[in-house]
C-alpha positions as CSV (number, residue, x, y, z in Angstrom):
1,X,-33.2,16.6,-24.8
2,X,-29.7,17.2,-23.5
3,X,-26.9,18.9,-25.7
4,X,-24.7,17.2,-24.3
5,X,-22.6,15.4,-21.2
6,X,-20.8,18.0,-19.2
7,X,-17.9,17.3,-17.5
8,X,-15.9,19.5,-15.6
9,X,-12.7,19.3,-12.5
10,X,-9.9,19.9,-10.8
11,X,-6.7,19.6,-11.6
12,X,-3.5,20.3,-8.4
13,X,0.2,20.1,-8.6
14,X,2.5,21.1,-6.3
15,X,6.6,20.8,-5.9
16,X,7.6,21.5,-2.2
17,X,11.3,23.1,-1.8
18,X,12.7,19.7,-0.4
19,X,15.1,17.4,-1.6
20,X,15.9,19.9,-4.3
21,X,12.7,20.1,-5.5
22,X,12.9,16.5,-6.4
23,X,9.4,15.8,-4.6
24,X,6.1,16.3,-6.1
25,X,2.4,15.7,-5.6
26,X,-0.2,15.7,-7.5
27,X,-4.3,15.5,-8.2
28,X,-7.4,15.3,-9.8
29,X,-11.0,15.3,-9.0
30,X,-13.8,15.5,-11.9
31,X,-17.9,16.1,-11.5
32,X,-19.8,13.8,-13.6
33,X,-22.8,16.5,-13.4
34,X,-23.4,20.2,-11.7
35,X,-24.9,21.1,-9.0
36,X,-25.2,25.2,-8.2
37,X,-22.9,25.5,-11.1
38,X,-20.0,23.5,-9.4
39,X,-19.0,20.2,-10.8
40,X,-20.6,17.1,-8.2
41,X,-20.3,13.8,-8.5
42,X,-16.5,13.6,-8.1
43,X,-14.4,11.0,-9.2
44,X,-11.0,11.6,-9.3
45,X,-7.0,10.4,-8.8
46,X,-4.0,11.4,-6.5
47,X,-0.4,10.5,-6.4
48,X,3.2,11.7,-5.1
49,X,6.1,11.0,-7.3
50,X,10.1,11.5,-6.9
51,X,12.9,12.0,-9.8
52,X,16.7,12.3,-9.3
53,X,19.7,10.5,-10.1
54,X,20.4,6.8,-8.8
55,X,24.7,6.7,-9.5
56,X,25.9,8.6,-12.4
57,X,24.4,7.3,-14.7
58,X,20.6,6.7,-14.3
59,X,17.6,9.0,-14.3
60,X,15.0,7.8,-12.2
61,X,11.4,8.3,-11.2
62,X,9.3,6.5,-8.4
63,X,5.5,7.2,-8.1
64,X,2.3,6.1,-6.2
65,X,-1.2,6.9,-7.4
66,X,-4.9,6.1,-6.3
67,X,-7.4,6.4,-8.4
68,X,-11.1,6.3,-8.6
69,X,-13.7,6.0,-11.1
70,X,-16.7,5.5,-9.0
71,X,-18.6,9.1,-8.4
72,X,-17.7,8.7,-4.5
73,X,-14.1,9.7,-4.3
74,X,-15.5,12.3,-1.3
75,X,-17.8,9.7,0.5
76,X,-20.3,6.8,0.5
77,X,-23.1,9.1,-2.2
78,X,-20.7,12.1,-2.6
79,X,-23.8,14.5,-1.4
80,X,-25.6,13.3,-4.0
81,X,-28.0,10.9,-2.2
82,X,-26.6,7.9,-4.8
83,X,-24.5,5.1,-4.3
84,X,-22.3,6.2,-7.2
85,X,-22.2,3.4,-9.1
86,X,-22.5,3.5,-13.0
87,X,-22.2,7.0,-12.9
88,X,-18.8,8.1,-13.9
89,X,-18.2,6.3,-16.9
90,X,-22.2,5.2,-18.0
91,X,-24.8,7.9,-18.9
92,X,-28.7,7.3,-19.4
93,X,-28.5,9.6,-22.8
94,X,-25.8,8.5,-24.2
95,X,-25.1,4.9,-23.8
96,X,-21.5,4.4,-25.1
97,X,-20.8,6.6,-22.2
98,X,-17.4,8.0,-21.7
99,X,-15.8,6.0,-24.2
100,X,-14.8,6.3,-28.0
101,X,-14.8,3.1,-30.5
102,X,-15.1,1.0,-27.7
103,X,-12.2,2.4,-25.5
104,X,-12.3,4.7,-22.3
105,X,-11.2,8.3,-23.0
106,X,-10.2,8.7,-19.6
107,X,-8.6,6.4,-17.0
108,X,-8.0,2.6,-18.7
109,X,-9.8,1.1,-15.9
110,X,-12.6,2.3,-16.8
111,X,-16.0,2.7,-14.8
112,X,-16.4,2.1,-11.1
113,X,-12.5,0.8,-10.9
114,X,-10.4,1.9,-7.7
115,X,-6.7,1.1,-8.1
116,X,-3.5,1.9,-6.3
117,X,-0.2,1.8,-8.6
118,X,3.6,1.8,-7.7
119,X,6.1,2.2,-10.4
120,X,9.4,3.6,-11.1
121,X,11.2,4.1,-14.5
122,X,15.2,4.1,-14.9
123,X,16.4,6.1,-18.3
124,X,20.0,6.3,-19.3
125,X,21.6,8.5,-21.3
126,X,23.0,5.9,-23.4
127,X,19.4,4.6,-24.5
128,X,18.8,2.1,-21.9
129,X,15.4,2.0,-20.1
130,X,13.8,-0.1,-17.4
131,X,10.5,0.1,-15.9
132,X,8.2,-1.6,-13.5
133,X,4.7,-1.3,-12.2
134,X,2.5,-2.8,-9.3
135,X,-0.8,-2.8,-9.8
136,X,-4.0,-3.8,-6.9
137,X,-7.6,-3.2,-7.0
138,X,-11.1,-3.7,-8.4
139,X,-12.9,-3.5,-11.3
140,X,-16.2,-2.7,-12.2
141,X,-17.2,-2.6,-8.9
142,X,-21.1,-1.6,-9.7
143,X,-22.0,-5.3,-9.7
144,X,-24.4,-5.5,-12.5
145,X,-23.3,-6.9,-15.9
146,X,-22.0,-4.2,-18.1
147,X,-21.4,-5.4,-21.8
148,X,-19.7,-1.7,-22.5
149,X,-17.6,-2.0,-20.2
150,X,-14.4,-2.2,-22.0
151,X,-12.2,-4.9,-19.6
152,X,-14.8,-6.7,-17.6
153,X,-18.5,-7.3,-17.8
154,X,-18.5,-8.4,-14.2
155,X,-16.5,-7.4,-11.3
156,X,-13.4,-7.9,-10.5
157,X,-10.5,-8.6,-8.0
158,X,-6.9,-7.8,-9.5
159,X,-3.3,-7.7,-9.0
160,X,-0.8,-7.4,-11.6
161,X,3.1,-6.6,-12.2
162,X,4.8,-5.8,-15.1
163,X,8.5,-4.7,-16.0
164,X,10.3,-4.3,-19.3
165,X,13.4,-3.0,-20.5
166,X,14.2,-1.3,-23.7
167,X,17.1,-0.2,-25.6
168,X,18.0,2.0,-29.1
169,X,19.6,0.8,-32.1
170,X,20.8,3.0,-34.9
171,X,18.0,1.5,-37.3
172,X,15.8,1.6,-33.9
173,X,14.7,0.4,-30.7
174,X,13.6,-2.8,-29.1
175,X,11.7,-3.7,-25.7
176,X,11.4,-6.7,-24.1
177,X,8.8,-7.5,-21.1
178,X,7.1,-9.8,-18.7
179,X,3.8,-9.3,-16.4
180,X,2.3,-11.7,-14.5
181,X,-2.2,-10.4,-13.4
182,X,-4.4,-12.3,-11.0
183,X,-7.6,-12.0,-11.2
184,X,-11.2,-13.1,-8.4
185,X,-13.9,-12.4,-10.3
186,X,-16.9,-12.0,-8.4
187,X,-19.5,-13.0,-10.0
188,X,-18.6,-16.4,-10.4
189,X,-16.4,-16.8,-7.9
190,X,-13.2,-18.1,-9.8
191,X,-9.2,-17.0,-9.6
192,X,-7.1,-17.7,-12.6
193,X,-3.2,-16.5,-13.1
194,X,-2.0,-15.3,-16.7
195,X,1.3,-14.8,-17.5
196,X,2.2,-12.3,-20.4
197,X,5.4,-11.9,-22.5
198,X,6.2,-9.7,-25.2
199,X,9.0,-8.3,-27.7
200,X,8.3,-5.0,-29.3
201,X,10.6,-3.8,-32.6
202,X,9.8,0.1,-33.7
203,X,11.9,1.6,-36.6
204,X,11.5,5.1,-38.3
205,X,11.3,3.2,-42.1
């Protein structure tokens, strides 16, 4: 008889006066449920990013972020007395959970993932961009086979990279990238490699 799935957090940002202000860091934590009208249950991400100038002529930005999706972020059961598993991103009402048409409406890892991610992204005035990322973590990490889950059923070891680079025309822009993820999934105990290339063309006609 519930009306609904309340969700409810904490969002932090905060620019110290170094380095020109150049510096930030940053935060989340979110409570699956309420206890004594606070949100519990906390899953959450944090992450400290830099933007300046690399020459004269890029704009860059460098970041690092963890993030969790397991209601733990605090501890082993978050005061709860659970294991937080199938928690964050599952729900015993309503069983799509925290996703829409079959994809996660909040972190793309979806449930019970805990990630770290490096990046940075290069922008030139002239229309030039690069970008990379580094990605490590797990998956899923509730063990039990979850069919809504929306990138693995079972849990998973992974590591991936990616980079791309793209560039505007006058009848619009093109990207071009490569990523290379590894993946140990646990449940049967097998590593495979996949290699990924792509070639993107967007025009305003």
């Amino acid at each position: 008889n519930e009306p609904g799935n309340q969700l409810a957090g904490f969002d932090l940002r905060y620019t110290p006066p170094w380095f020109d202000r150049s510096l930030a860091f940053y935060g989340q934590v979110i409570g699956e449920d309420e206890a004594g009208g606070l949100p519990s249950q906390y899953m959450g991400q944090g992450g400290v990013e830099w933007s300046g100038a690399l020459g004269k002529r890029w704009s860059t930005r460098f970041f690092a972020e963890y993030s969790k999706t397991t209601c733990d972020v605090f501890g082993a059961s978050d005061f709860s007395g659970g294991d937080g598993f199938n928690c964050a991103y599952a729900h015993g009402t309503y069983r799509t959970g925290y996703r829409y048409r079959r994809r996660s409406i909040g972190h793309g890892a979806d449930n019970d993932a805990e990630l770290i991610t490096f990046g940075t992204i290069l922008a030139a005035k002239d229309h030039l961009r690069w970008q990379a990322q580094v990605r490590a973590g797990r998956l899923n990490e509730g063990g039990d086979p979850d069919p809504r889950h929306t990138l693995t059923p079972t849990p998973q070891d992974v590591v991936s990279f990616d980079v791309s680079h793209s560039r505007t025309f006058r009848y619009g822009s093109a990207e071009i990238g490569a990523g290379y993820e590894w993946v140990d999934d646990k449940a049967t105990s097998e590593s495979s490699g996949d290699l990924r290339l792509f070639l993107q063309w967007r025009s305003a006609f």
